[in-house]
C-alpha positions in Angstrom: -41.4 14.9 18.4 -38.4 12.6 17.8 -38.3 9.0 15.6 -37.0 6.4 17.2 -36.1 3.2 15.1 -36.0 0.6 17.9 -38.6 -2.3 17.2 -38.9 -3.8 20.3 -42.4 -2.8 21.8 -45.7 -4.1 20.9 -47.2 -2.6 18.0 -51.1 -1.9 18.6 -54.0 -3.9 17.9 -57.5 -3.3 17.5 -59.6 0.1 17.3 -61.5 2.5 20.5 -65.1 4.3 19.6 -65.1 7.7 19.0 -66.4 8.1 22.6 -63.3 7.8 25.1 -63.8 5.0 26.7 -61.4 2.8 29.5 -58.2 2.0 27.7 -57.7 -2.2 27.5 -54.4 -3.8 27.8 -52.0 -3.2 24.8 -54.3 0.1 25.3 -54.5 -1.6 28.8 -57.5 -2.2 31.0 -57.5 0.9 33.7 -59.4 0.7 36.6 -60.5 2.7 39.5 -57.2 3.8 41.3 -56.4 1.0 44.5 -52.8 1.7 45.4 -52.2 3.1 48.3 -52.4 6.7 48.8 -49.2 9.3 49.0 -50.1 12.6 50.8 -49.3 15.6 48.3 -50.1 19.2 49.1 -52.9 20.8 48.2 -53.7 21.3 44.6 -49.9 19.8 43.9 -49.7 17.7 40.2 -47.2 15.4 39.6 -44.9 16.1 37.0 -43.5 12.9 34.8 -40.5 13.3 32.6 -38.7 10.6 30.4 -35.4 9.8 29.8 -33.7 8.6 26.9 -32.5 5.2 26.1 -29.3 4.5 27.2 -27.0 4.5 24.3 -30.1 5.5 22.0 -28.0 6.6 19.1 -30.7 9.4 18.0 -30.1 11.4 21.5 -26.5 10.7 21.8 -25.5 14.0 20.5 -28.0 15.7 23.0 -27.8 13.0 26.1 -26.1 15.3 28.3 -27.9 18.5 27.4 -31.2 16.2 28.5 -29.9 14.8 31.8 -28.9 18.3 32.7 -32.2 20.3 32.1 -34.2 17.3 33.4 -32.2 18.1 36.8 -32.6 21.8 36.5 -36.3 21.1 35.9 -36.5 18.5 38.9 -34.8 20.9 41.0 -37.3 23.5 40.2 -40.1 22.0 40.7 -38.1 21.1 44.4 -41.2 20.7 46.7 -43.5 22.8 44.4 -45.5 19.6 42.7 -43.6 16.2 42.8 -41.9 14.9 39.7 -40.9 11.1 39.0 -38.4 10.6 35.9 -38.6 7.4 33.9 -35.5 6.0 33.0 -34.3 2.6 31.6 -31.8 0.5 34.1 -28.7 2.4 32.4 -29.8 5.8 33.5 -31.1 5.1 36.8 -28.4 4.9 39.0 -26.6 8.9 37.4 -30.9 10.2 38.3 -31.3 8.6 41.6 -27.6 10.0 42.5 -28.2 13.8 42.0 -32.4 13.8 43.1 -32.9 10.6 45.0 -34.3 7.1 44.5 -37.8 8.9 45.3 -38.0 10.9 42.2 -36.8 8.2 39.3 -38.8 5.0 38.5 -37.1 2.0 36.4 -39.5 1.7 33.4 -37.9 2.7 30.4 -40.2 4.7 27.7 -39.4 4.7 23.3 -39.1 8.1 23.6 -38.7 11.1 25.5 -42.0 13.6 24.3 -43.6 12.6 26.9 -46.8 15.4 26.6 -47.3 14.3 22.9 -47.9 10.2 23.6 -49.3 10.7 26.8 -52.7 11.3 28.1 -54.1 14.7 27.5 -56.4 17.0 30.4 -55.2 15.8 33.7 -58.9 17.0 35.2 -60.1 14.4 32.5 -57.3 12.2 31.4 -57.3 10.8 27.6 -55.1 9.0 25.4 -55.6 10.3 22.1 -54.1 8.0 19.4 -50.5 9.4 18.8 -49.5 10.9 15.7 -46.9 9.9 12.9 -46.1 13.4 12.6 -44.8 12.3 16.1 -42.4 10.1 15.1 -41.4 12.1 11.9 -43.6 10.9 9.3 -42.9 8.2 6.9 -43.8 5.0 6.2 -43.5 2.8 9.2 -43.9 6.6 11.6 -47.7 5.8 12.6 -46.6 2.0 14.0 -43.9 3.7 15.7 -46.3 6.2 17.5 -48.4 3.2 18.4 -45.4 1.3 20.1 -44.2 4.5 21.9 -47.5 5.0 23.3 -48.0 1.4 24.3 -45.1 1.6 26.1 -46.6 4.3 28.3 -50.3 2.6 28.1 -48.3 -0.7 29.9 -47.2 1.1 32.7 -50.5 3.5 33.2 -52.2 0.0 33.5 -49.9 -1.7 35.8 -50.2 1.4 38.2 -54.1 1.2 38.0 -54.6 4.6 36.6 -58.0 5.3 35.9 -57.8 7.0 32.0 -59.7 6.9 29.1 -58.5 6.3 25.6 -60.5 7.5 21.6 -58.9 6.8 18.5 -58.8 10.4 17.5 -55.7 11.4 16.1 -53.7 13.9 18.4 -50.1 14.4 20.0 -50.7 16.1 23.3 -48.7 19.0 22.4 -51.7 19.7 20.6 -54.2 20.4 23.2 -53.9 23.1 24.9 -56.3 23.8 28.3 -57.0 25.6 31.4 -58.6 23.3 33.6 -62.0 25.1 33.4 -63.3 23.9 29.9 -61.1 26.0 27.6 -58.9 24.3 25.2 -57.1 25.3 22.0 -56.3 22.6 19.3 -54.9 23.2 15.7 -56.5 22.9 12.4 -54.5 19.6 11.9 -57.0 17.5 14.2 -59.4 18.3 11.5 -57.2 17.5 9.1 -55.6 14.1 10.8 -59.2 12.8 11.6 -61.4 14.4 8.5 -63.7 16.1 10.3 -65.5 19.5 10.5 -65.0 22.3 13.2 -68.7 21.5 14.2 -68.2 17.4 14.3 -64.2 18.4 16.1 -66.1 20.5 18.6 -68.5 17.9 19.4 -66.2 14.8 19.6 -63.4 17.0 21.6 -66.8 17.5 24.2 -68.0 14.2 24.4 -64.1 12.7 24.7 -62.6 15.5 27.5 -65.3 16.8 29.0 -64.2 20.7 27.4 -67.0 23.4 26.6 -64.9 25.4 24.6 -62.9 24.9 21.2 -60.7 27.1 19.4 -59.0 25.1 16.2 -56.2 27.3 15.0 -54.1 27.6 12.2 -50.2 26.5 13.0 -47.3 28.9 12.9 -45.5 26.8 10.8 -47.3 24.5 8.2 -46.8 20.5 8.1 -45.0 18.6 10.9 -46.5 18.9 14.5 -48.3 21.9 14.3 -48.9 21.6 17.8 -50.8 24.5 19.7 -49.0 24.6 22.8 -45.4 26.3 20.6 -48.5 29.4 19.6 -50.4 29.6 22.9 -50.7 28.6 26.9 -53.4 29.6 29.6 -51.4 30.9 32.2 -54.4 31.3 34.2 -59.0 30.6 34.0 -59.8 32.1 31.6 -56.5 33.8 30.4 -54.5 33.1 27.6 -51.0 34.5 26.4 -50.0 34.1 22.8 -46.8 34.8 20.7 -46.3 37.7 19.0 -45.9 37.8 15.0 -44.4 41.4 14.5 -43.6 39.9 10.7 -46.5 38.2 10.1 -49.5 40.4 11.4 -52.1 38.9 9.0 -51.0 35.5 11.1 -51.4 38.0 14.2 -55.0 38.9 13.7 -56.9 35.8 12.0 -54.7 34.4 15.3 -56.6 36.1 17.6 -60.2 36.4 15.7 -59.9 32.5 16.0 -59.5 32.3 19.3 -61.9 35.6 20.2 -64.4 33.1 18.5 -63.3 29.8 20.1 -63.0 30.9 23.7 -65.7 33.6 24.6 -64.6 35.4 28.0 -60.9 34.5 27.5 -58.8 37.1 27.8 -55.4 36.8 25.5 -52.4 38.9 26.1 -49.2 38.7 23.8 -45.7 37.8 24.9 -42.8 38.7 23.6 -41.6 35.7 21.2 -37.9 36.0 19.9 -37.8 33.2 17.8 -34.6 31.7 17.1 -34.3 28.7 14.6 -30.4 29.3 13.7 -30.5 25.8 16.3 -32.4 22.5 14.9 -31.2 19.8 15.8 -33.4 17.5 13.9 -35.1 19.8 10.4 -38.0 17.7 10.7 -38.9 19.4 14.1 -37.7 23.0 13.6 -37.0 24.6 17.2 -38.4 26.1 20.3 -36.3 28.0 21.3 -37.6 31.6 22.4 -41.3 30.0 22.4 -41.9 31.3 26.1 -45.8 30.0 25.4 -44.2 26.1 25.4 -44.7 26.2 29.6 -46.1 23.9 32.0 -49.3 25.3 33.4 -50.1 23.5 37.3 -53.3 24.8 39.2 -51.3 27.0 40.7 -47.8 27.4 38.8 -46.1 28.6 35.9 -43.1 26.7 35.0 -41.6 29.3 32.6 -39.1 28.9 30.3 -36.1 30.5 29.9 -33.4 30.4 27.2 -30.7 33.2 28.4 -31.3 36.3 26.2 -32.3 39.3 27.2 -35.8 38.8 26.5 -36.1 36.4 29.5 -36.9 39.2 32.0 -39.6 41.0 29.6 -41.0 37.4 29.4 -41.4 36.5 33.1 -42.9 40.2 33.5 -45.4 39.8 31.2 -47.0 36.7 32.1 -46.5 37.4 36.2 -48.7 40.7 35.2 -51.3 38.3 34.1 -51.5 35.6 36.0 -52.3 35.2 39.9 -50.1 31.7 39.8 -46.6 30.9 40.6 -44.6 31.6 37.9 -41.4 29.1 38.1 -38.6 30.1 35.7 -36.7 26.7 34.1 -33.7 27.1 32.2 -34.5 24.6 28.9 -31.7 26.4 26.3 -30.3 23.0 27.1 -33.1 21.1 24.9 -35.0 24.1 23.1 -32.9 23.2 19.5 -35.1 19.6 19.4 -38.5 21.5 19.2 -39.4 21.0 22.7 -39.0 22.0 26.3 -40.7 22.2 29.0 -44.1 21.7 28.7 -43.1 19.3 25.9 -41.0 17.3 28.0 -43.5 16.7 30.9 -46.6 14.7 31.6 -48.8 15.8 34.4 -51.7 14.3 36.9 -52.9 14.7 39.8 -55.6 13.5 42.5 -56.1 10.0 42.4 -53.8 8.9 39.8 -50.9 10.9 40.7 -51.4 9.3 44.0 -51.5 5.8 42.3 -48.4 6.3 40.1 -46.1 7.5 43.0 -47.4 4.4 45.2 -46.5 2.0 42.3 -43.2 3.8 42.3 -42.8 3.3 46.0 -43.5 -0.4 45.8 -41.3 -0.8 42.8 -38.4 0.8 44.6 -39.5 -2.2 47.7 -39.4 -4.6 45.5 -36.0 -3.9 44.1 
């Protein structure tokens, strides 16, 4: 969601089939998880956020508003799910003071979107090839996508994750799912790859294993357009949506796209007061008010909340709707980038959640 101008990481190489296949070094070789195994409750996920550089002149403004609602969201989270931040050597020491050297992990990522250059579907987890729209367009945007993401692809290698990679175009903020074969995605993956809803629906199956497509039409044209600021499945087969009050030709070609997409899923609106007096980058526009940008567990909501009024309405709606946890985390603090929390996060679980925190645990030996 943010461009970052540092030219440091390895730009990528080489192209993946169509079909997702294992990623290879640079889009590193992962293999069958063999780290040893950390016990996590039943059904837990592990949660991965990303700090900024330190000194990273593009956050500098906003540094402190980060650190502060990656805490609050930490601290949320508490013994929920686990989380594990990634920070470079600069930040380490101020994480590992106020949430312990058991939650933060030395490897420094380009950026701090994590959901967008990450792997998509943690039941089935893909890279997607990461979009210049990412990085904020432009000329050199698409080779910074690539290094971002390598970044990542390094250290999901090293840990012997076990993920898959296609060099469909796609920010991760842009597939939405429920764990069940359900997933929304918007019209610009048809437009970023030149393909057809039918040839979309297909590749999408083949690559992440879903049954069911819904392409819609972004809120706001050009940019991201990601799905998950218009819509989240708070529960199998149940969807909430915002609300367009202004727009209600948006409203119902909205739904009638989804009604086709996702037979059986039921979609409830939220309440959805917008506010985009706070950008702090134009290219990005805001989140803030988007209660549908939440992080969705197997069995927990992580809600967020931006102190207005509407907060309450929110968290009744979607508890009315959904038999899972529903966590509220304060992200006002971040909101004005075009993210929050669901943006900010990365999630896995099973075997390579397991592997990740053991490589964590042996880096932590090690140093």
């Amino acid at each position: 969601m943010s461009i970052k101008r540092q030219a440091t990481a390895k730009k990528q190489s080489g192209n993946c089939a169509t079909a997702a296949k294992p990623v290879q070094r640079g889009w590193a070789v992962l293999a069958l998880c063999l780290g040893a195994l950390i016990t996590q409750p039943a059904r837990a996920e592990l949660i991965v956020l990303a700090a900024p550089i330190t000194g990273d002149f593009y956050y500098a403004e906003v540094a402190a508003e980060i650190f502060d609602f990656h805490v609050a969201f930490a601290k949320a989270i508490g013994s929920r799910d686990q989380v594990l931040i990634l920070t470079d050597a600069g930040a380490y020491d101020r994480y590992a003071a106020v949430l312990g050297k058991d939650k933060v992990l030395a490897v420094p990522m380009a950026d701090i979107w994590v959901r967008d250059f990450g792997p998509s579907n943690a039941v089935r987890p893909t890279y997607f090839r990461y979009t210049a729209a990412g990085q904020g367009g432009g000329v050199t945007a698409q080779d910074d996508a690539d290094a971002v993401q390598i970044g990542l692809a390094e250290l999901t290698d090293d840990a012997d994750l076990e993920i898959s990679a296609t060099h469909l175009l796609n920010d991760g903020g842009n597939f939405v799912d429920d764990y069940a074969g359900n997933a929304v995605v918007s019209t610009k993956f048809l437009a970023d790859n030149k393909l057809t809803r039918d040839e979309a629906r297909e590749l999408l199956r083949r690559t992440t294993g879903v049954k069911n497509v819904a392409f819609i039409t972004a809120d706001e044209q050009g940019g991201l357009e990601h799905a998950d600021g218009v819509v989240s499945f708070v529960d199998t087969n149940t969807l909430v949506i915002n609300s367009y009050p202004q727009d209600p030709a948006y409203a119902r070609q909205l739904r009638l796209d989804l009604e086709q997409g996702l037979p059986g899923v039921a979609i409830h609106e939220i309440v959805t007061p917008y506010d985009g007096s706070r950008i702090y980058d134009e290219r990005f526009g805001s989140a803030c008010g988007l209660y549908t940008n939440a992080l969705v567990t197997p069995e927990r909501i992580y809600f967020p909340q931006f102190g207005i009024p509407e907060d309450a309405l929110a968290l009744a709606q979607v508890r009315a709707v959904t038999t899972r946890e529903v966590v509220p985390v304060v992200s006002s603090q971040v909101c004005q980038m075009g993210g929050g929390v669901r943006c900010m996060s990365w999630q896995l679980h099973g075997a390579n959640a397991e592997a990740l925190l053991a490589y964590a645990a042996q880096d932590r030996r090690r140093h």
